[in-house]
RORO-672908 format. One record per residue: x negated, y, z of N, C-alpha, C in turn. Coordinates in steps of 0.001 Angstrom, whole numbers. Last residue first. Layout:
BEGIN
<<X Y Z> <X Y Z> <X Y Z>>
...
END
This chain:
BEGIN
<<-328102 180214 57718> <-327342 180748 58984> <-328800 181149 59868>>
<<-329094 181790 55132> <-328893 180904 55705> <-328601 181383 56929>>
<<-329951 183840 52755> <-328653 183776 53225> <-328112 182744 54011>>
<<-333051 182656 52473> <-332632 183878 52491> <-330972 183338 52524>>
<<-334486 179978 53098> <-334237 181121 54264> <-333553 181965 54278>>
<<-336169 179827 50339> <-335686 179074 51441> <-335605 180506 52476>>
<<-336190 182237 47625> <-336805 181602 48838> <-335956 181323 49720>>
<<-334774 182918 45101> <-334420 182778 45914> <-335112 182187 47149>>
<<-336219 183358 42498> <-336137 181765 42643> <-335441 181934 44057>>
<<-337087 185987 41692> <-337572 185369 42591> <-337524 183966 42934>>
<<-334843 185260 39177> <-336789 185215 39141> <-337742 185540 40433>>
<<-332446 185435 40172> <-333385 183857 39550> <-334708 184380 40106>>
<<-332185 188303 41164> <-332313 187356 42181> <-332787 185714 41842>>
<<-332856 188996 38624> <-333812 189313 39409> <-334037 188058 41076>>
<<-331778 188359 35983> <-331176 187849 37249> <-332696 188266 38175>>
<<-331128 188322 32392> <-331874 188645 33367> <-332307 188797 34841>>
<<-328231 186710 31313> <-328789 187954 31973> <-330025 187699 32531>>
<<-325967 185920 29003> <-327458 185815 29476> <-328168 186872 29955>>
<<-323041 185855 28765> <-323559 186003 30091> <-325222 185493 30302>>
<<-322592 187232 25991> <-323047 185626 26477> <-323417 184755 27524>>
<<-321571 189794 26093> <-320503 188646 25452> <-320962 187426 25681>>
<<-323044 191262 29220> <-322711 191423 27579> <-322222 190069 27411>>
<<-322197 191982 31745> <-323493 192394 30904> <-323646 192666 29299>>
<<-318561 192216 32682> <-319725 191588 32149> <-321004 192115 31698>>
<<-317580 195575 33396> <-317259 194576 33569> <-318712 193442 33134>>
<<-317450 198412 34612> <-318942 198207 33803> <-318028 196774 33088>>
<<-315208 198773 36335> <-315121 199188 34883> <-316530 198303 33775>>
<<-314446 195123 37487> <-315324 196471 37537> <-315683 197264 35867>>
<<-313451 192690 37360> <-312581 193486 37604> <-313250 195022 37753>>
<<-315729 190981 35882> <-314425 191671 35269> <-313575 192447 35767>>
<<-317074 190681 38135> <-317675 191696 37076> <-316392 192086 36464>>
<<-315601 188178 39180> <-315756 189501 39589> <-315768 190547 39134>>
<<-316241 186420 36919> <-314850 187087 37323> <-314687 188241 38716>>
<<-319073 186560 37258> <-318575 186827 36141> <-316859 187171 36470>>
<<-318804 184812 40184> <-319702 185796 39827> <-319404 187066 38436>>
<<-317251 182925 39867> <-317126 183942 41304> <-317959 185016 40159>>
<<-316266 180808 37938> <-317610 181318 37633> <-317255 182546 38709>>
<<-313959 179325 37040> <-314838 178847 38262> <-316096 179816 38568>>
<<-312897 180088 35096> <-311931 180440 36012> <-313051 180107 37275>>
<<-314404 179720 33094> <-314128 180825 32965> <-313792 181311 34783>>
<<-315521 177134 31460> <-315636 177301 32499> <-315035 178940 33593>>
<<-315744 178544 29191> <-315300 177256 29218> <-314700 176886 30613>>
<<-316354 181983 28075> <-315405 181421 28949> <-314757 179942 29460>>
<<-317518 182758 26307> <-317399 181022 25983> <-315842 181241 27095>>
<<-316526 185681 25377> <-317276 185191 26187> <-316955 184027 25801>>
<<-315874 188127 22244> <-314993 187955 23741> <-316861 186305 24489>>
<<-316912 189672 20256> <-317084 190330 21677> <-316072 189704 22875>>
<<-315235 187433 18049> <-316154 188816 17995> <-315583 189379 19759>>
<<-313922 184431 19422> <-313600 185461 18447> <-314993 186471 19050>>
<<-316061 181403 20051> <-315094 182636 20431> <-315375 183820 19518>>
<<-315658 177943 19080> <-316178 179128 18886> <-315717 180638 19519>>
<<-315109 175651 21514> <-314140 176462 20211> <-314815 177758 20226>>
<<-316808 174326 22841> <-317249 173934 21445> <-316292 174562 20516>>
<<-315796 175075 25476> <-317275 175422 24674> <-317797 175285 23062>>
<<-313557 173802 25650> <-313213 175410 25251> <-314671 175487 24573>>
<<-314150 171621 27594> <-313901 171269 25874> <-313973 172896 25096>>
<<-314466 170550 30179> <-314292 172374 29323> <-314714 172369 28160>>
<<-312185 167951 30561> <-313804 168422 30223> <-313517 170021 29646>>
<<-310782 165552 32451> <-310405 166590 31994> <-312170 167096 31238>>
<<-311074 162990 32934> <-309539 163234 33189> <-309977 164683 32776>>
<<-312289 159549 32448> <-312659 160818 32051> <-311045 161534 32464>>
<<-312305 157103 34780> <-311895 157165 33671> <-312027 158861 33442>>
<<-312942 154380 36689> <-313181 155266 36079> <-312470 155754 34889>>
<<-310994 151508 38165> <-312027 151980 36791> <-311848 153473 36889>>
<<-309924 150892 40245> <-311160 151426 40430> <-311589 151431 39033>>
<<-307267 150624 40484> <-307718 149715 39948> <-309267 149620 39986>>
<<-306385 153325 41494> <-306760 152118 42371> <-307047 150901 42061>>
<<-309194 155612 39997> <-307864 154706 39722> <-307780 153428 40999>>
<<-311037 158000 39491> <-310682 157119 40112> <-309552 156581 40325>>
<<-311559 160602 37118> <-310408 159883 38144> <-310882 158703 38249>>
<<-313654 163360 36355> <-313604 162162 36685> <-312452 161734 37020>>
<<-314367 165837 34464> <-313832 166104 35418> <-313402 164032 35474>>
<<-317733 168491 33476> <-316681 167014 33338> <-315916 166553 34651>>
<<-318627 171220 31769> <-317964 170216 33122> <-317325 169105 32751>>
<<-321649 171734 29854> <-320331 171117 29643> <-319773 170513 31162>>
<<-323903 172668 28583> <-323579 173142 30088> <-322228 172719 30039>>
<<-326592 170897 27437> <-325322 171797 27279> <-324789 171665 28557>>
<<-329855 170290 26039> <-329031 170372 27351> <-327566 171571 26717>>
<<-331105 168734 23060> <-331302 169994 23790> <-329830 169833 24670>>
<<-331331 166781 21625> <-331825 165937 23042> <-332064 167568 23693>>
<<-330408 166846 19618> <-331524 167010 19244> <-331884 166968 20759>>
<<-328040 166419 19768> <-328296 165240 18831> <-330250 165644 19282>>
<<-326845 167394 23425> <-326870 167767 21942> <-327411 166254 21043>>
<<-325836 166752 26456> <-326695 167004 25610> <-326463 166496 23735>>
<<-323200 166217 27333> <-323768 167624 28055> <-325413 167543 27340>>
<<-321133 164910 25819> <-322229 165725 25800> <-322457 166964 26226>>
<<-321239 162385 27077> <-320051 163394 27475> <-320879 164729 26843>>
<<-323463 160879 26010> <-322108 160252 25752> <-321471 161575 26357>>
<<-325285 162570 27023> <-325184 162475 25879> <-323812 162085 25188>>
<<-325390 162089 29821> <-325450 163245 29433> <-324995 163566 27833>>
<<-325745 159740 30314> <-324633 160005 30503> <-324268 161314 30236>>
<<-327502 157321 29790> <-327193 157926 28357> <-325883 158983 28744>>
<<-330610 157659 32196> <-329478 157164 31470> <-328667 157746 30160>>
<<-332968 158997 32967> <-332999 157734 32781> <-331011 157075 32330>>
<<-332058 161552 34089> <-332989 161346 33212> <-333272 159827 32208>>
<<-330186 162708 35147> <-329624 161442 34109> <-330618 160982 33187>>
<<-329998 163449 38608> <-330809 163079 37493> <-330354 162334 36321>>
<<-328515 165554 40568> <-328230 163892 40284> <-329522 164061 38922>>
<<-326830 167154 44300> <-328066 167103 42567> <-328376 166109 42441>>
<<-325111 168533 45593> <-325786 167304 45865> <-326049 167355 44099>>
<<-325139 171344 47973> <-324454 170768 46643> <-325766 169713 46094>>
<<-325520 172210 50192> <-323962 171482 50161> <-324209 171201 48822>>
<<-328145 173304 50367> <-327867 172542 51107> <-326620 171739 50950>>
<<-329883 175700 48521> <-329270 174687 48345> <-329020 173546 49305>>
<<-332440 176910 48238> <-331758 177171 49451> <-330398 176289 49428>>
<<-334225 176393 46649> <-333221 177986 46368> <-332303 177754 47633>>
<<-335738 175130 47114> <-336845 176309 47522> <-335351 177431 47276>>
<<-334195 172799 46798> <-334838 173339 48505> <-335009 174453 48356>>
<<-334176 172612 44181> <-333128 173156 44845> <-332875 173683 46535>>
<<-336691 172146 43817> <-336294 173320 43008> <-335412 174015 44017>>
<<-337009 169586 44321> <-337917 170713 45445> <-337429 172043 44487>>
<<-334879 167958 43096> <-334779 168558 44402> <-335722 169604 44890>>
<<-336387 168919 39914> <-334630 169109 40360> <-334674 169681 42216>>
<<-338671 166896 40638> <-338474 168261 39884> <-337489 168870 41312>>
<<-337436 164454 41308> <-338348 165046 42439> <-338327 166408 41823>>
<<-335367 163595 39082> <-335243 164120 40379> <-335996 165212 40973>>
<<-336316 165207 35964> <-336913 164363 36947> <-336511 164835 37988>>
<<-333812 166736 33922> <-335231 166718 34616> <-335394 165864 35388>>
<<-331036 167064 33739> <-332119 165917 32509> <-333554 165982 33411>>
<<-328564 166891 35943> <-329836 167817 35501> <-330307 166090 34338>>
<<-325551 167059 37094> <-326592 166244 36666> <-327701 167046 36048>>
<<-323862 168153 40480> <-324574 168801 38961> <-325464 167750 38559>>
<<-320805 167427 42000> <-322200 167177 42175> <-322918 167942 40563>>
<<-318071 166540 44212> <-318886 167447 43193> <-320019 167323 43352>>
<<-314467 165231 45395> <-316566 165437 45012> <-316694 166212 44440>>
<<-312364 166418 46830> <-312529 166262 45335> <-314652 165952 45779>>
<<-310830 167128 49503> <-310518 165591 48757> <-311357 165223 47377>>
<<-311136 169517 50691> <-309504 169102 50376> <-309768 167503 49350>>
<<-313770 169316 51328> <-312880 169308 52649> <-311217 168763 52043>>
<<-314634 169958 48611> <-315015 168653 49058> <-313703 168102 50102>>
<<-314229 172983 49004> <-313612 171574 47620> <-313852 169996 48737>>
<<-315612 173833 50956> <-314082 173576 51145> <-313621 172526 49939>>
<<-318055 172714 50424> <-317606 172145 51650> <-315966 172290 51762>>
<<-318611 174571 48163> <-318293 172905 47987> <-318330 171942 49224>>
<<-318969 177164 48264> <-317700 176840 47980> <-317529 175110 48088>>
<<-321555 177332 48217> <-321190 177830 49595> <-319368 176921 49593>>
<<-322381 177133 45642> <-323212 176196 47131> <-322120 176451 48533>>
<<-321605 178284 43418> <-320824 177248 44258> <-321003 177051 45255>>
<<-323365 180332 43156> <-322235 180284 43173> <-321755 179450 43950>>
<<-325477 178423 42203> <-325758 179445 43384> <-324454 179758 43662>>
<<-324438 177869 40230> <-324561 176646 41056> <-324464 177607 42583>>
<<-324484 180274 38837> <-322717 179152 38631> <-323121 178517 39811>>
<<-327262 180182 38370> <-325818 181480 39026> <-325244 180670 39112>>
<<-328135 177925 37185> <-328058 178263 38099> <-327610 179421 38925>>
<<-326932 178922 34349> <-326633 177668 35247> <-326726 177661 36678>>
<<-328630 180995 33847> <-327150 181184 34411> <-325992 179938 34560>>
<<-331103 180072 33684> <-330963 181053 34785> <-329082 180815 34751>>
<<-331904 176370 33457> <-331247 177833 32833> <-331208 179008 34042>>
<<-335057 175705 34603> <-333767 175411 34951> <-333061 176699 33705>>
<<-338590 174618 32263> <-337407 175162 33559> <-336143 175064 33416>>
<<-339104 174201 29926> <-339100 173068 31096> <-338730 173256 32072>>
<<-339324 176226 28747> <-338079 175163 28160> <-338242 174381 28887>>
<<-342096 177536 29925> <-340724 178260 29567> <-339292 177027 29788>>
<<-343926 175359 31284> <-343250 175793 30290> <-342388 175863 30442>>
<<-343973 175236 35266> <-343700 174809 34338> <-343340 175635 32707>>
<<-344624 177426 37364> <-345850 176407 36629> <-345460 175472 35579>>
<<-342667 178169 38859> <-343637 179196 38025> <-344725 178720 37003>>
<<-341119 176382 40235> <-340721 176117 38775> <-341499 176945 37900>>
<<-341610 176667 43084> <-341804 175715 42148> <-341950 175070 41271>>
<<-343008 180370 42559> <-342037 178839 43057> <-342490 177766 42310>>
<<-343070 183198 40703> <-343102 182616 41725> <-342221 180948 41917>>
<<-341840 183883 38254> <-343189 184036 38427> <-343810 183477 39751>>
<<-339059 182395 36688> <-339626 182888 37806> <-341315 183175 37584>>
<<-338784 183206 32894> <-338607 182293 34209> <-339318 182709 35414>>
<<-337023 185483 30909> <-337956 185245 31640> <-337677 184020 32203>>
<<-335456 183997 27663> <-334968 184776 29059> <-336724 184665 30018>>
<<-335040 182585 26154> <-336489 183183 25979> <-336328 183916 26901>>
<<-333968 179815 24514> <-333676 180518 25816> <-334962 181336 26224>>
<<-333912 177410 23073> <-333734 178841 22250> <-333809 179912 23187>>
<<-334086 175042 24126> <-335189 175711 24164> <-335272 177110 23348>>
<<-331877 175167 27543> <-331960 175521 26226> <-333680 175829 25412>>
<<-333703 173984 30319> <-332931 174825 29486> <-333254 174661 28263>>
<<-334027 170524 31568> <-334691 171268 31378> <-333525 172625 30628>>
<<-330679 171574 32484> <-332270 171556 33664> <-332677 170523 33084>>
<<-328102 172473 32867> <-329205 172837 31864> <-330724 172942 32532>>
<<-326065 170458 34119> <-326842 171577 34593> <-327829 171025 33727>>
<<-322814 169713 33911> <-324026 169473 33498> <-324880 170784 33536>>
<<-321048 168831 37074> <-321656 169589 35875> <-322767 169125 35348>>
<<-318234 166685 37620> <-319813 166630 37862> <-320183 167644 36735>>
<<-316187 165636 40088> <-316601 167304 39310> <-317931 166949 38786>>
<<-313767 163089 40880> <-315406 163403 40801> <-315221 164927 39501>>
<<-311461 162053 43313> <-311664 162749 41908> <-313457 163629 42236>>
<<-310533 160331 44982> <-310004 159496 43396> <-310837 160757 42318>>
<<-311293 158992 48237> <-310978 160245 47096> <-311000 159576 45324>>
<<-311142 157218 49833> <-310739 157556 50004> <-310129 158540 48658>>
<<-315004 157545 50127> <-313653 156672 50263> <-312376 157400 50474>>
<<-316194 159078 47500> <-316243 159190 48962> <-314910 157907 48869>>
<<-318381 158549 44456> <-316512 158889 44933> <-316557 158546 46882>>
<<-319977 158073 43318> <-320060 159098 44546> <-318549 159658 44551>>
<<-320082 155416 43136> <-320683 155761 43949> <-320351 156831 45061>>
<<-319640 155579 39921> <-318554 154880 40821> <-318890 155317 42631>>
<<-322848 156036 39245> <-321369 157054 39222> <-319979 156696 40063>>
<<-325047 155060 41650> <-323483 154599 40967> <-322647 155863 40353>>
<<-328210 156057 42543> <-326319 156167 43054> <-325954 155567 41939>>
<<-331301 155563 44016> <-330771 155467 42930> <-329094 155528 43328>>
<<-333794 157838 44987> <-332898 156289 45156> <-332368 156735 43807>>
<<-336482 159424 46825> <-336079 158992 45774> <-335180 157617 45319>>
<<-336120 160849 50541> <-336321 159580 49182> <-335695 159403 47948>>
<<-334628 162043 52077> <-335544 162393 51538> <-336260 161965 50462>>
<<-332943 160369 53772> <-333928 160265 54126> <-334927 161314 53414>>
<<-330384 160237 52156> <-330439 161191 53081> <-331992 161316 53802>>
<<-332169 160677 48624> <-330973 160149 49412> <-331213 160565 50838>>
<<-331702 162271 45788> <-332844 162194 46965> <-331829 161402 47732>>
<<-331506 160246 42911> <-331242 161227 43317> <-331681 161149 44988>>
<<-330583 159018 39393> <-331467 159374 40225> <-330920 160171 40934>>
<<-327742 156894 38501> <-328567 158540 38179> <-329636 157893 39244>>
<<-326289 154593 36222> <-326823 155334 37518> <-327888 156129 37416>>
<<-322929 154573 35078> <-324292 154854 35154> <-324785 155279 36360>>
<<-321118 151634 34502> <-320886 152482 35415> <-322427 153021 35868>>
<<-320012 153105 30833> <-321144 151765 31886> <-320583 152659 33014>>
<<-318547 154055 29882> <-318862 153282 29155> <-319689 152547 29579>>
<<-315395 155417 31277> <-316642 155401 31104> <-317228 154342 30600>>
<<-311636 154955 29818> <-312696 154289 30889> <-314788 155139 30510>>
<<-310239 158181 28333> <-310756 156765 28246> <-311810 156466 29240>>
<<-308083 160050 30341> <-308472 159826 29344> <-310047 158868 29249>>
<<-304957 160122 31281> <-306227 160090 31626> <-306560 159938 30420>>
<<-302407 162890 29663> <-302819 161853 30624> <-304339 161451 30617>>
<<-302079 165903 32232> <-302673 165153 30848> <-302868 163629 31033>>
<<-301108 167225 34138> <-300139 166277 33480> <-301003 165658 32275>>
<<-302721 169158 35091> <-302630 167643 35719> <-301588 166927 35311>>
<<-302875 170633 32613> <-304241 170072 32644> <-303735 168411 33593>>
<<-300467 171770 32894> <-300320 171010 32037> <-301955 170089 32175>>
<<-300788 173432 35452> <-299785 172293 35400> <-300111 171263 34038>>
<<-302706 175093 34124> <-303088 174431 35372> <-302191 172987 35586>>
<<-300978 176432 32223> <-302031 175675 31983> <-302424 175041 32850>>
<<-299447 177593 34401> <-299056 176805 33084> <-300082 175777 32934>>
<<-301135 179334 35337> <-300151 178446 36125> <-299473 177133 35323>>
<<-301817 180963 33372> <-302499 180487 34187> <-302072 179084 34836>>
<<-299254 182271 33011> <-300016 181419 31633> <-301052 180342 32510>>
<<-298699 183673 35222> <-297689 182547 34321> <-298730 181188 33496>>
<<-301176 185480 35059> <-301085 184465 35696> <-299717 183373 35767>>
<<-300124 186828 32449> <-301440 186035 32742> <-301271 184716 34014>>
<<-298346 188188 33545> <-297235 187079 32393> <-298824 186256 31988>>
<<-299647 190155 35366> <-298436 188827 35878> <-297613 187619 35072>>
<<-300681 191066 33610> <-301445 190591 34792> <-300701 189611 35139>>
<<-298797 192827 31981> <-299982 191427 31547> <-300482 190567 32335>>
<<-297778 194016 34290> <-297110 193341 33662> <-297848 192471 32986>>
<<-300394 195985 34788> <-299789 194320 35904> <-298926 193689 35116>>
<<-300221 197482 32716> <-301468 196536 33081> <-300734 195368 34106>>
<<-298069 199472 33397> <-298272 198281 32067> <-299294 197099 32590>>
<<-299265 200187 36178> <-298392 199500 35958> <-297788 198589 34784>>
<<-301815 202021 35230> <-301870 200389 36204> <-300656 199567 35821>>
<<-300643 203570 33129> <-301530 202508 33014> <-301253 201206 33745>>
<<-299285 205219 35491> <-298272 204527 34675> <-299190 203043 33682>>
<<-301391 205931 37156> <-300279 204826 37869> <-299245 204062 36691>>
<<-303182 207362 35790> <-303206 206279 36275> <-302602 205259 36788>>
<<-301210 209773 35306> <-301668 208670 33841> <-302149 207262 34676>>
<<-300807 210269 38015> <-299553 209614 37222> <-300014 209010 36016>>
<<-303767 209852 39527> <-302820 210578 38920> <-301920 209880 38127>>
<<-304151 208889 43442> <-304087 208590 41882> <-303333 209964 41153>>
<<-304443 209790 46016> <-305377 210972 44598> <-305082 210416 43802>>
<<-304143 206535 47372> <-305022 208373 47179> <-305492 208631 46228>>
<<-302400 204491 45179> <-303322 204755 46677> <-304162 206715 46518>>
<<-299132 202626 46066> <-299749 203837 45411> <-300949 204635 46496>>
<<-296126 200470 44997> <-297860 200892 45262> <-298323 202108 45033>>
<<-293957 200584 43788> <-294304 200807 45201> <-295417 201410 45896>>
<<-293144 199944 41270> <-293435 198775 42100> <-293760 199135 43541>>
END
């Protein structure tokens, strides 16, 4: 193929080169799937048009429309479900510092929910810029939720409460036993303006074979598809890690302009 960088040895080059051939009949597959996701057709109207909690530009506690946070103009809503309160099987540390140092264990945020989010923060001016919303629902009490997301430095990504509605449940991003799941859900706006469900990382609920990852969410996660390209690759098969940068909680200030 051409390529070739210092000091490789020929076992290495002939490797690499099997290896891209997967690489390249991967990203086929990739491409595939991508096409077939925007050929699905929609799938059924929402069942109220719910309203969340959430700070509005003043700082204030209000109330939005799911219908709401479609911008004018745009037909497509991202909304995660963010494990806020977490799993209560989740024995991972929680910060020792912040906002959240004072709440029981199971009354804090997930740690690797919030990677994913931390993740995004930076990425959801260009999503947004090409036409799509996005936003994370939490089960916790707004006021919680926002001074959480101040203290992590969170400025582009807009945080919703479902504390008070059934919207977590009906798409379930929560369980029978009222425990949080980390399920995406993907919205359309119709020019008829009904709502209607158009895609979900459904993958979560197909069990995964011995030592592979949920991967539901696979392709969005910066952080974890990184790791994969480094020999070490992932931590281990459930991405529950220990996050030093969580358990400071990130203080306001740190990677801001």
């Amino acid at each position: 193929m051409g390529v070739r960088f210092p000091n490789e040895s020929p076992e290495y080059r002939q490797a690499r080169d099997r290896l891209l051939q997967r690489e390249a009949a991967l990203r086929r597959e990739m491409e595939a799937v991508a096409a077939e996701i925007r050929a699905l057709p929609l799938g059924g109207p929402i069942r109220e048009d719910y309203e969340f909690d959430h700070i509005d530009a003043k700082g204030k506690p209000d109330k939005v429309r799911l219908s709401e946070l479609f911008r004018p103009g745009t037909e497509t809503l991202i909304l995660y479900h963010y494990m806020f309160p977490r799993h209560r099987d989740d024995d991972r540390r929680g910060p020792s510092s912040g906002p959240t140092a004072g709440l029981p264990l199971e009354a804090g945020p997930c740690p690797s929910c919030t990677a994913l989010l931390d993740n995004w923060e930076g990425a959801i001016p260009h999503v947004e810029g090409l036409g799509v919303n996005i936003a994370a629902v939490a089960k916790a009490p707004i006021e919680q939720v926002a001074v959480f997301a101040k203290h992590r430095g969170w400025r582009n990504l807009k945080l919703l409460s479902a504390a008070n509605n059934s919207f977590k449940r009906d798409y379930h991003g929560e369980d029978e036993d009222g425990q949080q799941v980390p399920i995406l859900t993907v919205f359309h706006k119709g020019r008829d303006g009904i709502v209607r469900l158009s895609w979900a990382s459904e993958l979560l609920f197909i069990p995964p074979e011995n030592g592979q990852d949920p991967r539901h969410v696979g392709t969005v996660e910066p952080m974890w598809t990184l790791l994969d390209l480094t020999p070490g690759g992932r931590p281990n098969a459930y991405e529950q890690i220990e996050d030093e940068y969580y358990l400071t909680e990130a203080p306001t200030g740190r990677h801001t302009d």
